[in-house]
C-alpha positions in Angstrom: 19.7 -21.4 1.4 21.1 -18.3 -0.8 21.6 -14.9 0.5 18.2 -13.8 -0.8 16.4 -16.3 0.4 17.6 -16.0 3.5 17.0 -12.0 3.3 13.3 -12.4 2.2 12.8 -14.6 4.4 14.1 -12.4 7.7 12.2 -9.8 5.8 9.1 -11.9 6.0 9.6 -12.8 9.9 10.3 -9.2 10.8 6.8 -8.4 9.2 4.9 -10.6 10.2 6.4 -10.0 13.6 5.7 -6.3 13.7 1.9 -7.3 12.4 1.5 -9.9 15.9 2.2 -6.7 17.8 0.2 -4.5 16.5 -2.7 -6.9 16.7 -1.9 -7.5 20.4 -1.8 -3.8 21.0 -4.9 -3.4 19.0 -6.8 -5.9 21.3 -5.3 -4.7 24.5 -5.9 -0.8 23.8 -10.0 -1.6 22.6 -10.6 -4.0 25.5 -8.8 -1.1 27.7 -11.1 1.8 25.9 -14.0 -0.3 26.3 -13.5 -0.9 29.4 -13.0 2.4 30.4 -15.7 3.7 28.3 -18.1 1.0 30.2 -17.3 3.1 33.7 -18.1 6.3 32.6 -20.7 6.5 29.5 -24.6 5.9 29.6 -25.5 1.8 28.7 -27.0 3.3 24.9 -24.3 5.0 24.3 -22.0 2.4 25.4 -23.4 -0.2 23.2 -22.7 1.8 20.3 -19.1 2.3 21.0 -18.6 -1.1 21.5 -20.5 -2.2 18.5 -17.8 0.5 16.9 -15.0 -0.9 18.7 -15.6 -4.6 17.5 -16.4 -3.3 13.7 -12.3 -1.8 13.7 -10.8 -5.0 15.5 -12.7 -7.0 12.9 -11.8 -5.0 10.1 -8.0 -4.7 11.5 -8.1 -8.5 12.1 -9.2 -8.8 8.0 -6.7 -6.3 6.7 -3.8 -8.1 8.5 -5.3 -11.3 7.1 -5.1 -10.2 3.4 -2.0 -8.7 3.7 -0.3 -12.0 5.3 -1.8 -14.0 2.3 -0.1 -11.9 -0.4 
C-alpha cells in the first residue's frame, strides 16, 4: 500500500471512529435526559420531549449515515 493510501485510509478510521463516539454519546446523553426528564416533568409534557428527543437521534443517526457514504 503507498503512503497515501495508507494516510487516507488512517484518515478514514480516525473519522469514522470519532463519528462511533459521538453517536454512543448521543444515545447515552438522550436516554440519560429522558430519563431524567421522565422523574420530574408532567406525562404531556414528557411525551413531547421525548417525541423531540427521538426526532434529533433520528436525524443525528441520518446525518452520520450520509456523511459515511460520501
Amino acid at each position: 500500500m503507498s503512503a497515501i493510501a495508507t494516510t487516507r485510509r488512517t484518515r478514514y478510521d480516525t473519522i469514522t471512529t470519532t463519528l462511533l463516539i459521538l453517536i454512543i454519546t448521543t444515545a447515552t446523553t438522550t436516554t440519560a435526559t429522558t430519563t431524567t426528564l421522565a422523574l420530574t416533568l408532567p406525562p404531556t409534557r414528557m411525551a413531547t420531549r421525548q417525541s423531540i428527543a427521538a426526532s434529533e437521534a433520528n436525524n443525528f443517526k441520518e446525518q452520520t449515515a450520509n456523511y459515511l457514504s460520501i
